[in-house]
Structures are given as C-alpha cells and as structure tokens.
LORO-858750 format. One line per 4 residues: number of its first residue (from 1); their letters; for each residue x, y, z of C-alpha. Coordinates in Angstrom, 2 decimals, decimal comma, padded with zeros to 5 digits. Last residue first. Example, Ala and Ser with C-alpha at 12.3 -4.5 7.8 and 13.67 -1.06 7.14 Angstrom:
residues 2
2	sa	013,67 -001,06 007,14; 012,30 -004,50 007,80
***
This chain:
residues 148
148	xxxx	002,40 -030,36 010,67; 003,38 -028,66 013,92; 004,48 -025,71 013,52; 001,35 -024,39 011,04
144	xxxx	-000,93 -025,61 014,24; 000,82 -023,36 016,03; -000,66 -019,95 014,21; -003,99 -021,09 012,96
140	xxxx	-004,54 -021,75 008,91; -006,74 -024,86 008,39; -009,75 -023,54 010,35; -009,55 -020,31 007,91
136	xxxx	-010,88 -022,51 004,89; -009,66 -020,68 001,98; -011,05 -018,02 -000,39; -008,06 -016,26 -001,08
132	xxxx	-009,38 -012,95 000,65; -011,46 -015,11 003,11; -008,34 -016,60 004,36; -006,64 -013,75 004,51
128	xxxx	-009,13 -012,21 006,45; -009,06 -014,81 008,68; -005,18 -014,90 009,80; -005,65 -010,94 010,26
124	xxxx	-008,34 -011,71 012,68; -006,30 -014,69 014,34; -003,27 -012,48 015,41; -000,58 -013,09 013,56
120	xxxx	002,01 -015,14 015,77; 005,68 -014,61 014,54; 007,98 -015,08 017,97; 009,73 -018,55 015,97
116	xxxx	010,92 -016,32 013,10; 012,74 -018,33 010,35; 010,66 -021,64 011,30; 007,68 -019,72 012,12
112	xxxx	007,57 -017,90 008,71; 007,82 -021,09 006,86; 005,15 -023,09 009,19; 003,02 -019,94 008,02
108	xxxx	003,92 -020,30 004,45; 002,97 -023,58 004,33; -000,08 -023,43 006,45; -001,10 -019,91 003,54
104	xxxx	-000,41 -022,98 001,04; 002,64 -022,01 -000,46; 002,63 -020,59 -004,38; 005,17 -018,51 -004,35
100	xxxx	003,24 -015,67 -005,79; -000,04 -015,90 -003,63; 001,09 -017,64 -000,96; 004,48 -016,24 -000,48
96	xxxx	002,46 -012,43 -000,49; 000,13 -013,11 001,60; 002,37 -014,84 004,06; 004,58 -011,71 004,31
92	xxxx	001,43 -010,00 005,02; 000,82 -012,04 008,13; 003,96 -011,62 008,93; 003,68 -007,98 008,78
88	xxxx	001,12 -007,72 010,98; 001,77 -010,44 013,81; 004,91 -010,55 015,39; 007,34 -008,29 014,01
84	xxxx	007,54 -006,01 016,89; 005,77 -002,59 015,68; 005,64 -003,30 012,09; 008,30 -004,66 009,66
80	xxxx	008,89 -005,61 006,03; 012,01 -005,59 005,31; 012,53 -006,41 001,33; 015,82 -006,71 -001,16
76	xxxx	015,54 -005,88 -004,10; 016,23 -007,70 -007,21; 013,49 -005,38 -009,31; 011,39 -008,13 -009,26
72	xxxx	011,32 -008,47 -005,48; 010,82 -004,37 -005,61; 007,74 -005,40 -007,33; 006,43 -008,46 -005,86
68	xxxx	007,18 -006,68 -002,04; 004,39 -003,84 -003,43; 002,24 -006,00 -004,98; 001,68 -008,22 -001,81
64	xxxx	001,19 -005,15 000,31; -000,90 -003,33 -001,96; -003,74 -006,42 -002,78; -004,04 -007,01 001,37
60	xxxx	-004,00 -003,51 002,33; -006,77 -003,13 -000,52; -008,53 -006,19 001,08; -008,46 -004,91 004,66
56	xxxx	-007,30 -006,94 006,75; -009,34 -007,85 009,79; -008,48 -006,37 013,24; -005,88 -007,78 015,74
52	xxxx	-003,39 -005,09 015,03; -004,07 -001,67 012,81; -002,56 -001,10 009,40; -001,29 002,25 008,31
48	xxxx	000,65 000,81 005,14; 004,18 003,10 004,40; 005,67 001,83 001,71; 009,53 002,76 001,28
44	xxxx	011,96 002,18 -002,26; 015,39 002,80 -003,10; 016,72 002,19 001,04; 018,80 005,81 002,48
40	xxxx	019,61 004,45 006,07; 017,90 007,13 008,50; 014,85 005,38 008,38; 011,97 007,46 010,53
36	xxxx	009,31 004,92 011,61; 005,69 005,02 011,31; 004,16 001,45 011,95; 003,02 -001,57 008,67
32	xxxx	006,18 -000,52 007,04; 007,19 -002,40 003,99; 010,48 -001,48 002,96; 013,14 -001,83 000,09
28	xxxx	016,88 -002,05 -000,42; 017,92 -003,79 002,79; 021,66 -005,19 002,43; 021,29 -006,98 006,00
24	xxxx	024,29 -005,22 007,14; 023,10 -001,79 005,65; 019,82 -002,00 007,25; 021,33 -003,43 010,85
20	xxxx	023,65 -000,23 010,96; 020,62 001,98 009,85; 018,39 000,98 013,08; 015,39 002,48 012,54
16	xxxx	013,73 -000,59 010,39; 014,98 -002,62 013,30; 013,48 -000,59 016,43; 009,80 -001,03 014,21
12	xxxx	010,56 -004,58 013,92; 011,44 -007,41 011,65; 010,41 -009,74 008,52; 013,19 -010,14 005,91
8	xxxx	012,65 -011,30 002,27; 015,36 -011,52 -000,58; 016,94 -014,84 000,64; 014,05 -016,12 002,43
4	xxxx	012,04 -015,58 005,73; 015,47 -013,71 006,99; 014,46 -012,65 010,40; 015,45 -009,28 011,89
***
C-alpha cells in the first residue's frame, strides 16, 4: 500500500484482505475495482466491476470519483485497490485528484508515480479519461508524467 496523500491510499487485492495492514494504515473506506472479502470492519465499501486495459466507462468514471469525495468529506480515510494496484485504480485515483484537487491528469499522474513507482494505467483507461474531461490524451502517457 501506497499513501498518494494523507487520506488516499492506492494498493492491491492481497492488501485490501489483509486486516492487519487495514488497521495499521487507519483505512475507513474502500474502493474495490476486484472482489475481495475484508475481514477488517471499514464504515464504507464500493465494489466497481471494472475490467483492465479497456476504456472507462463514464458512469465508473462519475461513481468512483464521487464515491472517494464523499467518504474524503466525511474525514475518511480511502484504499482504493484492484488486482495489483497498477493500473485501474490509479487511474481512478487520478480522476478523482484531477477533478477535485485540481491537478492536471500529468500532475496527478507524476503524483501517483512518485508515491507508487509500479502504477502504470494501461493506455485505454488513460484515454478515456481524457475524453471524459475533454483533454488531449497525447499529454497524459504513463512515463512521460515521471519525467516532466
């Protein structure tokens, strides 16, 4: 598990199981992108069926990002997690700090990298959020975030 910021954690299936790394990382909420049985009691689960290296949908898009505003606003803590942390639920992560913290979705990329260096969304999910806030998807690509 990855703190991306004080309140928000990105991680993986075998850490949203794990109730020893829940309670140390204070988890109150979670966003899971992959079944998984959480044997920590958290305030608040969402479970998102979401496939890999396919476009967003814009519903999963709108309920992901509402869902970690809300429990954000109600001074919870948020995991969001699917299978290894790598490319779904970053990618929704970065939804949600571009459109309520205001990071340009290369921003907020180059943010998640830094915390997690293994997050990669996969280029399709990377595009759809692009077309979803109407930006130019040539200026959001996984390394290039790094490196500016």
């Amino acid at each position: 598990m990855d703190l991306i910021n004080p309140q928000i954690i990105i991680g993986s299936r075998e850490d949203a199981s794990n109730p020893l790394l829940l309670r140390h990382f204070a988890i109150d909420a979670v966003l899971s992108l992959e079944p998984v049985k959480i044997l920590t009691p958290v305030n608040c689960q969402m479970l998102l069926q979401v496939q890999d290296r396919i476009a967003l949908p814009d519903a999963v898009i709108a309920q992901a990002v509402n869902f970690i505003d809300q429990q954000l606003r109600l001074g919870r803590r948020v995991l969001a997690h699917c299978q290894m942390g790598i490319s779904r639920s970053p990618a929704l992560v970065l939804a949600y700090l571009h459109q309520h913290q205001g990071l340009s979705l290369s921003q907020g990329l180059a943010l998640i990298q830094q915390a997690r260096p293994q997050a990669e969304p996969h280029p399709a999910l990377l595009q759809s959020l692009a077309r979803y806030y109407q930006t130019d998807p040539a200026r959001v690509s996984p390394r290039q975030a790094l490196a500016s």
